[in-house]
BAZA-787876 format. One record per residue: x, y, z of N, C-alpha, C, O in turn. Coordinates in steps of 0.001 Angstrom, whole numbers, padded with zeros to 6 digits, always signed. Layout:
<nodes>
XYZXYZXYZXYZ...
</nodes>
This chain:
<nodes>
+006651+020552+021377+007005+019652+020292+006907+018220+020782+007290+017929+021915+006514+017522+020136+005929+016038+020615+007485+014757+020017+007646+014765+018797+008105+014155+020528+009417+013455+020397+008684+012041+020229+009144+011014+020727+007491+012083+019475+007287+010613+019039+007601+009939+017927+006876+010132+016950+008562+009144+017824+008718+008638+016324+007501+007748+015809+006906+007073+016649+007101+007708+014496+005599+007344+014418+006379+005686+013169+007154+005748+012215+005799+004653+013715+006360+003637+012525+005970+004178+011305+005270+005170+011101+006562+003328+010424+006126+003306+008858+004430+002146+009152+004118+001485+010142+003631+002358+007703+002536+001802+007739+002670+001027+006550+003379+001445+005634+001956-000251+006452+001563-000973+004941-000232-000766+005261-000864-000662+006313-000496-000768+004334-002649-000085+004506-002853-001523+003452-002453-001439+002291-003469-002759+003930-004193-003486+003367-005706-002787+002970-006292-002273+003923-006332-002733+001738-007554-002390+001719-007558-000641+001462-008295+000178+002010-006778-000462+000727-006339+000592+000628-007207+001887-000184-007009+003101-000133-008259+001075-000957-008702+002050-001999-010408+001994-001329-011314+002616-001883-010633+001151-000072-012075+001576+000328-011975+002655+001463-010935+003275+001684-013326+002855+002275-013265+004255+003042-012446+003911+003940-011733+004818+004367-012300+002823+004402-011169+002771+005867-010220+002813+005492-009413+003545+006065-009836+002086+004389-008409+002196+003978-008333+003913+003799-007744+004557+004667-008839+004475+002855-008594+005928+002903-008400+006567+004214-007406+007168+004624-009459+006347+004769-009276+007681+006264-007951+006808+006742-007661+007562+007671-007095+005949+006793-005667+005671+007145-004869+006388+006595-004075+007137+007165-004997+006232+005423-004119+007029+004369-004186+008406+004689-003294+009239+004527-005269+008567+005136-005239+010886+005354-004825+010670+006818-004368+011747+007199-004786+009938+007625-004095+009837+008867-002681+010005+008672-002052+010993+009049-002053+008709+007887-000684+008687+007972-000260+009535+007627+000794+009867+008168-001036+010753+006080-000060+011388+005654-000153+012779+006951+000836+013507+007043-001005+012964+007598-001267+014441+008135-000181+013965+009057+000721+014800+009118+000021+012966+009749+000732+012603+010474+002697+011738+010705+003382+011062+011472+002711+012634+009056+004066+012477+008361+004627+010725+008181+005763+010423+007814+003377+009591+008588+003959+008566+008597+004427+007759+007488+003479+007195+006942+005591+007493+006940+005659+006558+005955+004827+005423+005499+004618+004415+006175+004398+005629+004400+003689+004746+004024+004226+003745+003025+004183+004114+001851+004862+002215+003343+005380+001356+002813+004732+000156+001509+005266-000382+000540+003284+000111+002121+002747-000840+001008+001525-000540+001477+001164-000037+002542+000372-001284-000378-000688-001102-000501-001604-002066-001075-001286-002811-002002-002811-002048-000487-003326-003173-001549-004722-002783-001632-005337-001957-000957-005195-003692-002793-006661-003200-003207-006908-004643-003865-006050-005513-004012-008730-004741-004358-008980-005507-004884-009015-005648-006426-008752-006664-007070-009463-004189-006991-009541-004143-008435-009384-002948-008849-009425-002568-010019-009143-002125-007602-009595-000193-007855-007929-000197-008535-007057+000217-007771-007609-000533-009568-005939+000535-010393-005840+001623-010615-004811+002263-010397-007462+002349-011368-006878+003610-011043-006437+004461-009231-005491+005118-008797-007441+004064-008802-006589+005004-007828-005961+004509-006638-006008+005169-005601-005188+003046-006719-004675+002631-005797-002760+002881-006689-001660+002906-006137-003152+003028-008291-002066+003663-009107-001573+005137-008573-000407+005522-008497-002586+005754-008274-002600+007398-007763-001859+007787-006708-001009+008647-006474-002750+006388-005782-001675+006253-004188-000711+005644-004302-000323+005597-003135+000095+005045-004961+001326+004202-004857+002357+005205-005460+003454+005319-004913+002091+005828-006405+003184+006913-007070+002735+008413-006254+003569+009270-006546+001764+008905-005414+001413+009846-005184+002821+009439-003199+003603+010287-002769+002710+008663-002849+003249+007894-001895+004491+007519-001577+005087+007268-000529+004866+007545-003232+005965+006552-003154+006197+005426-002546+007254+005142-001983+005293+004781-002623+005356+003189-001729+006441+002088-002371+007056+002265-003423+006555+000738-001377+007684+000190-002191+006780-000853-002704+007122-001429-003737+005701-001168-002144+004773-002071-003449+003715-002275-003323+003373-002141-002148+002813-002601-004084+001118-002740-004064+000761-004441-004621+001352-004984-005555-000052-004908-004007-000971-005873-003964-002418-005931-004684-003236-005291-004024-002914-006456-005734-003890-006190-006234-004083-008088-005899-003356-009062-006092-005641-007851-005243-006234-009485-005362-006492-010152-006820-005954-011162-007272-007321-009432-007345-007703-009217-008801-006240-009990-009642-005168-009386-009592-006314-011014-010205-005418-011118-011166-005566-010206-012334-004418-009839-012587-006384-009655-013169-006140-008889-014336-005967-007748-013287-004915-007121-013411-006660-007421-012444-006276-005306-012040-004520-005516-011665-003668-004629-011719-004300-007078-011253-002471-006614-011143-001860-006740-012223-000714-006307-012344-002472-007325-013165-001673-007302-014122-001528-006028-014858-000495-005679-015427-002822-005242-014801-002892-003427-015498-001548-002873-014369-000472-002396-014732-001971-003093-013051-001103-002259-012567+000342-002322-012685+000824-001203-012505+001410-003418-012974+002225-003957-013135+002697-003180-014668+003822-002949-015110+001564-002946-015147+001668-002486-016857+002323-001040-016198+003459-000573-016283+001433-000684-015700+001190+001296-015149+002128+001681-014639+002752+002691-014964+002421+000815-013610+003559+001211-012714+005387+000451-013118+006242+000261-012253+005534+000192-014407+006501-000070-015201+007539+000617-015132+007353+001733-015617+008535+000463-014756+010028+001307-014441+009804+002234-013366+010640+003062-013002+008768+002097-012910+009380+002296-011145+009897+001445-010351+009925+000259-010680+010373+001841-009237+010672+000355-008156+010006-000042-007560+010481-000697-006632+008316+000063-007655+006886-000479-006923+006777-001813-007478+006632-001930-008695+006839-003003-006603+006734-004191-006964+005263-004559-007152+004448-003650-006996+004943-005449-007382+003278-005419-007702+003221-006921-007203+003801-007725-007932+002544-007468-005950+002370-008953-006533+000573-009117-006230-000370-008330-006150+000733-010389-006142-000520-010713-007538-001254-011246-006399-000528-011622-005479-002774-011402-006187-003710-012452-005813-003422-012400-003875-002616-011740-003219-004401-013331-003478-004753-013566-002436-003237-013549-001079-002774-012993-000083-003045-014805-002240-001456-015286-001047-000430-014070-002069+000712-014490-001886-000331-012909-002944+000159-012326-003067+000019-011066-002057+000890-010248-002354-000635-010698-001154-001268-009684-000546-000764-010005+000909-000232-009177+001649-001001-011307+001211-000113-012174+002424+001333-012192+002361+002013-012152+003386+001759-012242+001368+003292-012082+001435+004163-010747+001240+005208-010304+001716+003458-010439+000547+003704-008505+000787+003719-008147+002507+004585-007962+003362+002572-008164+002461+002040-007810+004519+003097-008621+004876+003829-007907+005561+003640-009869+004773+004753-010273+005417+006316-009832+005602+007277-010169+006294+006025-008929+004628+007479-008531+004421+007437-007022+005412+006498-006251+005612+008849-006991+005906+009231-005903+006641+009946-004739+006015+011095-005167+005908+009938-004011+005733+010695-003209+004955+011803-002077+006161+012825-001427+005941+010799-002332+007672+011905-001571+008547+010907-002167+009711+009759-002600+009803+011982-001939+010490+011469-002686+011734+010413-002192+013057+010167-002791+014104+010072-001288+012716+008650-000653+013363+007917-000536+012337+007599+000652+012289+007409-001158+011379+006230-001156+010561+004895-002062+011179+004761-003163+011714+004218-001211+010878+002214-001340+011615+001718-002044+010181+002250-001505+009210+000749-003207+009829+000116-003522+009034-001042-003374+009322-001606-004171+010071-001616-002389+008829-003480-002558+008865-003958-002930+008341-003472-002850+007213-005751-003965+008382-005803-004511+007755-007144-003871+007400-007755-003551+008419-007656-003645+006498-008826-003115+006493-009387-003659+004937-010015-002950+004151-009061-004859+004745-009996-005361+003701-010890-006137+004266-011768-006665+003584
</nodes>
């Protein structure tokens, strides 16, 4: 049995192929996955955020955050918006061994 605690992850770039093969990493590898971002993909960066339970997603795209913000309505997934919205997400810590990848 392996006694490694694995951090939580935030996956910048979340809905292209790198961002994906992270995402099938973290989950095979039980790691929490904290935040997400994409440029315009809502449907399925919507899929991964409620499939995840993440605590929030980043869309660059001003209208794709604004759909997603629509979609993801009365959950507790925060949504923020645009360039320096994606920077301040990644800035935030949600626990104190969290990994940010960046793969946009």
């Amino acid at each position: 049995m392996n006694d490694l605690t694995y951090p939580s992850i935030s996956i910048l770039g979340s809905t292209g192929s790198v961002g994906q093969q992270a995402l099938d990493v973290a989950i095979k590898n039980g790691i929490r996955v904290n935040c997400l971002s994409a440029n315009d993909n809502v449907d399925l960066i919507e899929r991964q955020a409620r499939a995840l339970c993440v605590r929030a997603c980043a869309m660059a795209n001003r209208d794709a955050a604004k759909e997603l913000k629509r979609r993801l309505f009365g959950t507790n997934i925060e949504v923020y918006v645009g360039t320096y919205g994606i920077c301040e997400m990644a800035t935030q810590k949600y626990d104190s061994s969290e990994v940010v990848l960046n793969a946009i």
